[in-house]
VMD Tcl script that draws the C-alpha trace (Angstrom):
set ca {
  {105.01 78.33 71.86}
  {108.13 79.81 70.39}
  {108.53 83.74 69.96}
  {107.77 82.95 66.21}
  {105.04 80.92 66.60}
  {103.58 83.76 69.03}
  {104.25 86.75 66.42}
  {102.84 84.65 63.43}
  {99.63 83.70 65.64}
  {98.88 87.70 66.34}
  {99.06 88.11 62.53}
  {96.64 85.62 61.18}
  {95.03 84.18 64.45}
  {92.18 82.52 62.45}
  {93.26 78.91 63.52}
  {92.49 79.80 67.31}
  {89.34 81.01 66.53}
  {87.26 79.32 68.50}
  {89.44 80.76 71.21}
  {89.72 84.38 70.02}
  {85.53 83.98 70.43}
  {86.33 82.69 74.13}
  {88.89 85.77 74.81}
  {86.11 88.34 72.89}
  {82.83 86.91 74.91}
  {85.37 87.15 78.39}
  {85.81 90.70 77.30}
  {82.29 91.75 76.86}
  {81.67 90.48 80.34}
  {84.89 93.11 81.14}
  {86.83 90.11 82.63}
  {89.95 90.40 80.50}
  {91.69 93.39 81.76}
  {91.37 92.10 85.46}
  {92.76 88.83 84.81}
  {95.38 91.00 83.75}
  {95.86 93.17 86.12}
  {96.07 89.82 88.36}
  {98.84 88.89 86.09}
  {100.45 91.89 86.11}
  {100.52 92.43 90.06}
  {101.69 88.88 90.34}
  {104.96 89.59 88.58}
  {105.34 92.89 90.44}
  {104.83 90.49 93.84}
  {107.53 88.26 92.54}
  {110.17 90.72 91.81}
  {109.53 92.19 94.94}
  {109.30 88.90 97.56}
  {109.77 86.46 95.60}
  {106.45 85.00 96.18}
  {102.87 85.87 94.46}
  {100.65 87.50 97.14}
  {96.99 86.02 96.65}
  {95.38 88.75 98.34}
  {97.19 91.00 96.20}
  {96.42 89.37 93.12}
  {92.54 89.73 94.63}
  {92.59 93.16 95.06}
  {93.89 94.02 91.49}
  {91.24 91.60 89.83}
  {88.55 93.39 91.64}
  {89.59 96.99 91.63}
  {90.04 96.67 88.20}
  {86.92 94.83 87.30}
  {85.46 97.17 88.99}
  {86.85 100.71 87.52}
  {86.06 99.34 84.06}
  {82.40 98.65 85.23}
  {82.04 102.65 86.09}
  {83.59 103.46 82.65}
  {81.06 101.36 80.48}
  {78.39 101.50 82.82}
  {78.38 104.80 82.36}
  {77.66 104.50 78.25}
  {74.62 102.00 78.82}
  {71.11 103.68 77.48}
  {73.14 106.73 76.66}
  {73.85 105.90 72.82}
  {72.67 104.96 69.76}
  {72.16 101.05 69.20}
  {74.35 101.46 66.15}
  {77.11 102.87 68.10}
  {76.77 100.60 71.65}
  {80.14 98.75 71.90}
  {78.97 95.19 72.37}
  {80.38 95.31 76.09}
  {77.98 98.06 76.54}
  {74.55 96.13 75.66}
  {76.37 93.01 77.47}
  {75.65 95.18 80.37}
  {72.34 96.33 79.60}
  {71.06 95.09 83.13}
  {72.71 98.47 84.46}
  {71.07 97.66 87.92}
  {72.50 94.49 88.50}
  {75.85 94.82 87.45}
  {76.25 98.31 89.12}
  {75.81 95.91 92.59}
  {78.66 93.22 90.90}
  {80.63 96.54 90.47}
  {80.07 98.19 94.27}
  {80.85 95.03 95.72}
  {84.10 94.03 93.73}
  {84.96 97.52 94.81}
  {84.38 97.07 98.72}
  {85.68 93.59 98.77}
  {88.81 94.76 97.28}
  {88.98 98.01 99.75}
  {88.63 95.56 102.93}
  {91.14 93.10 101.51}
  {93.99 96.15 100.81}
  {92.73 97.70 104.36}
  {93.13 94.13 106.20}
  {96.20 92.34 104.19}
  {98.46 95.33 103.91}
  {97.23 98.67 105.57}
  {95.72 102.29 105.49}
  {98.41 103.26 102.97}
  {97.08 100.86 100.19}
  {93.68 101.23 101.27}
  {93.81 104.80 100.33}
  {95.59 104.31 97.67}
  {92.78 102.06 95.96}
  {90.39 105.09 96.66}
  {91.91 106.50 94.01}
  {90.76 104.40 91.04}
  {86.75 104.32 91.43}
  {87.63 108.34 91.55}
  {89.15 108.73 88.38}
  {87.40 106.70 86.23}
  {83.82 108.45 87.28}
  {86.14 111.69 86.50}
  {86.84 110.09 83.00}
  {83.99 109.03 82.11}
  {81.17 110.50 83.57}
  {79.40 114.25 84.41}
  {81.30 114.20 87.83}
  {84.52 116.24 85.82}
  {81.80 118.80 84.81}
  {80.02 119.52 87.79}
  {83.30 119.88 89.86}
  {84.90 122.18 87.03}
  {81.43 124.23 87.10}
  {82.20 127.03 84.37}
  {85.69 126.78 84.68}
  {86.07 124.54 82.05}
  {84.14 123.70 78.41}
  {84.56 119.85 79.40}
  {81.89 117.34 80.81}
  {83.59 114.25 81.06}
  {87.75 114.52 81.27}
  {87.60 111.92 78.27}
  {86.85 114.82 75.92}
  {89.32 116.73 76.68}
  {90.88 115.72 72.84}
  {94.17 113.64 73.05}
  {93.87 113.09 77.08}
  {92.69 109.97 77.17}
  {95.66 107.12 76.51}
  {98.02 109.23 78.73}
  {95.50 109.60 81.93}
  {94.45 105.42 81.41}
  {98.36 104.62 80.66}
  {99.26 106.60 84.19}
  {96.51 105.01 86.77}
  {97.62 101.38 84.99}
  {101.05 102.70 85.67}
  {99.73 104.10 89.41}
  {98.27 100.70 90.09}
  {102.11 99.38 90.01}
  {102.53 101.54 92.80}
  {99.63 100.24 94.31}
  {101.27 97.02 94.02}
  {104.77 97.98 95.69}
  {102.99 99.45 98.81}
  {100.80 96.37 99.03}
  {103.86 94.16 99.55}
  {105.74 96.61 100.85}
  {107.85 96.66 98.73}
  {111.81 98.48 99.39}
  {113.32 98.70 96.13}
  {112.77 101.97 94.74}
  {114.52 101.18 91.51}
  {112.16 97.89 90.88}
  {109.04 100.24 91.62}
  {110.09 103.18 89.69}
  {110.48 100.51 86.61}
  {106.96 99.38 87.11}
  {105.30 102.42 87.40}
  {107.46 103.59 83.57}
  {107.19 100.35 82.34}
  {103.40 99.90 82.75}
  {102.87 103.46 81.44}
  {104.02 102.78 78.15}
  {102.97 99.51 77.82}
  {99.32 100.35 78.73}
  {99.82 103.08 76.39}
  {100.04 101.12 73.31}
  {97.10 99.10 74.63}
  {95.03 102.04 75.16}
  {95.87 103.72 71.97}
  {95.27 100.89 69.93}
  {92.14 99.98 71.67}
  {90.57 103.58 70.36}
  {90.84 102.02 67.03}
  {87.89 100.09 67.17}
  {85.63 103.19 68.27}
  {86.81 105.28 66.00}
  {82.82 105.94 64.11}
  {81.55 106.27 67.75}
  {84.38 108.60 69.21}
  {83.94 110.99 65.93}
  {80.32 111.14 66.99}
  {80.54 112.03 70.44}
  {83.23 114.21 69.67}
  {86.02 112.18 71.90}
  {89.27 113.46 70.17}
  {91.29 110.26 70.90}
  {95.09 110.12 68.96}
  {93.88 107.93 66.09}
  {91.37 110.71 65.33}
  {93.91 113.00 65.66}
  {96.76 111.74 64.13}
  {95.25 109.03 61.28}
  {95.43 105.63 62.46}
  {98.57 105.10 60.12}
  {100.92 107.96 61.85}
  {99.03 106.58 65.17}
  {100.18 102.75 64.35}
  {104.17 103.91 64.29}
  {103.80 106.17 67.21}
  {102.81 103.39 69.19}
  {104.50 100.73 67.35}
  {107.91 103.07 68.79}
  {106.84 103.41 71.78}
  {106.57 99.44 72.60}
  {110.42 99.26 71.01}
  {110.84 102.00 73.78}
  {109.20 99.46 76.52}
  {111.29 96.76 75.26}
  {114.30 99.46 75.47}
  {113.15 100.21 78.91}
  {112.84 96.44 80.36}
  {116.01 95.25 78.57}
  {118.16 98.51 79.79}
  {116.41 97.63 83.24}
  {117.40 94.03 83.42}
  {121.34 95.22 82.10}
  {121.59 97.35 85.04}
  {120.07 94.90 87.73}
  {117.63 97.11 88.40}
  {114.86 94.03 88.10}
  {115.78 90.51 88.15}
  {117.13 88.35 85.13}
  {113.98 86.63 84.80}
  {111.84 89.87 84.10}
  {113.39 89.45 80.73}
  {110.93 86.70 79.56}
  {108.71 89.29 79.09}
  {110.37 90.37 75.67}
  {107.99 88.06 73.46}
  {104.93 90.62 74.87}
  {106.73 93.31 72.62}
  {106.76 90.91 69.76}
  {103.00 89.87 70.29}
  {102.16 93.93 70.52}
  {103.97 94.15 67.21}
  {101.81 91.81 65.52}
  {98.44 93.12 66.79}
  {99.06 96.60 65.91}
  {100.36 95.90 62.73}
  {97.19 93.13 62.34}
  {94.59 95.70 63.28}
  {96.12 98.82 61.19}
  {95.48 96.19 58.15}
  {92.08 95.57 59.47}
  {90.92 99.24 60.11}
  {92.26 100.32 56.36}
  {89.73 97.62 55.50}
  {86.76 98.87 56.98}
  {86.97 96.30 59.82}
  {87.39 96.26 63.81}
  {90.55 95.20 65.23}
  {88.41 95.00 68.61}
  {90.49 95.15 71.91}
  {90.70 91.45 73.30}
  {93.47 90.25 71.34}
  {95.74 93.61 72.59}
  {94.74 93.56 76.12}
  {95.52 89.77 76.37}
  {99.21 90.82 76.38}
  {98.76 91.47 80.30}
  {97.25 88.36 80.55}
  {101.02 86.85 79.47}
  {103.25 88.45 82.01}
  {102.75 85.77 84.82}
  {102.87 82.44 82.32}
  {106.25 84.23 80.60}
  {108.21 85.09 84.14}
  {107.46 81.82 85.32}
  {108.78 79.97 82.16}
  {111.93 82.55 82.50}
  {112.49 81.40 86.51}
  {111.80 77.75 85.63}
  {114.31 78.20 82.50}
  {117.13 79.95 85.32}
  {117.20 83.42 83.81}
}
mol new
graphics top color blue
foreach p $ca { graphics top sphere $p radius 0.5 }
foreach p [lrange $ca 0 end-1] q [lrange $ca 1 end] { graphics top cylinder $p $q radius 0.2 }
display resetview
């Protein structure tokens, strides 16, 4: 698919449909985002060793999956049917995927503990910990008086920089998994993911926009207006590109890395797609945005097979 074809298909996507309904029933099961963060920790095992580490990849997928299971978890029973995402009364059986969740969690601990060390074990600590912080009563109880705040998700504004740095953290996580010795290549990651995941996050808040202004969540589209919100983070994914081009120009990160340009292009489209959507009373939803993670591996590989 050519970088035209890819920009033209985020804009009016309606002849995939059948598998924009495949990508939208993945993401209510909360599989999307760790098949990207599988994809993403691939390329950052590539540019490191110049191999894909599977156990790794494993660790990411699980970690991930199960993070995101503590965040929406969390919502299940707690809100009006009306406002229930759909991914929230997917997992209406609270009890059973709370034991999918522990499990992913533990699996991926021992696999980080027995494939690369204590280092990245304790590392991956750090992930279940700040996503009950976000999202649930934890923040309050450990902040006692000290602060108005229950959850740190209503603390208005915080929430696309705190999910933009642990994305951007789990780069690192990445790097010390493989060991990795180039500072440069890890310090690119950890920027690189930032303000890509930024975008994502930002732009994701646009389809809970009713049900953030009811639970008084002061995300940036309800601070801003989604249409100052759309060119803030419409710039900062020309900064991203910036940031990998510059990157690649300096030999920072191999040539290859730059196959990941279309992503920016594909961002583009979505955010421009959904602005359109919400100014129409409609829901953008957030499978189409985070399947840009979901490209990274399939792009690198077509730029090493191409002999970027």
């Amino acid at each position: 698919m050519s970088i035209y074809q890819v920009s033209k298909f985020a804009e009016n996507p309606e002849p995939l449909f059948s598998f924009r309904r495949f990508l939208e029933n993945t993401a209510n099961l909360g599989l999307v985002l760790p098949f990207g963060a599988a994809s993403v920790t691939s390329v950052v095992s590539l540019a490191h060793t110049g191999e894909i580490s599977l156990p790794l990849v494993s660790s990411a997928f699980l970690c991930v999956y199960s993070s995101y299971l503590i965040d929406h978890l969390a919502d299940v029973g707690r809100l009006d049917g009306n406002l229930e995402s759909t991914r929230t009364k997917t997992l209406s059986r609270k009890s059973l995927f709370t034991a999918f969740g522990v499990a992913a969690f533990v699996a991926a601990a021992g696999i980080a503990l027995v494939f690369s060390g204590l280092e990245a074990f304790l590392l991956l600590l750090c992930f279940p910990l700040a996503v009950a912080l976000y999202g649930t009563s934890l923040f309050g109880t450990l902040a006692g008086e000290l602060l108005p705040y229950r959850r740190l998700k209503d603390i208005p504004g915080i929430k696309a920089f705190y999910t933009a740095f642990f994305w951007g953290f789990l780069m690192l996580y990445a790097s010390r998994f493989v060991d990795a010795q180039d500072l440069r290549q890890t310090v690119f990651f950890f920027v690189y993911m930032m303000l890509s995941d930024f975008v994502n996050t930002v732009f994701c808040d646009f389809k809970d926009l009713a049900r953030d202004r009811v639970e008084g969540v002061k995300t940036l589209p309800l601070l801003l207006g989604v249409a100052r919100t759309s060119k803030l983070i419409q710039a900062v994914n020309g900064i991203a590109l910036m940031v990998l081009a510059v990157s690649v120009h300096l030999q920072w990160i191999p040539a290859w890395m730059l196959a990941l340009a279309p992503v920016h292009l594909y961002v583009r489209a979505i955010v421009d797609h959904g602005q359109k959507l919400v100014a129409a009373d409609g829901n953008p939803g957030d499978a189409a945005m985070d399947a840009e993670f979901l490209l990274w591996l399939p792009l690198v590989l077509g730029g090493l097979a191409l002999g970027l």
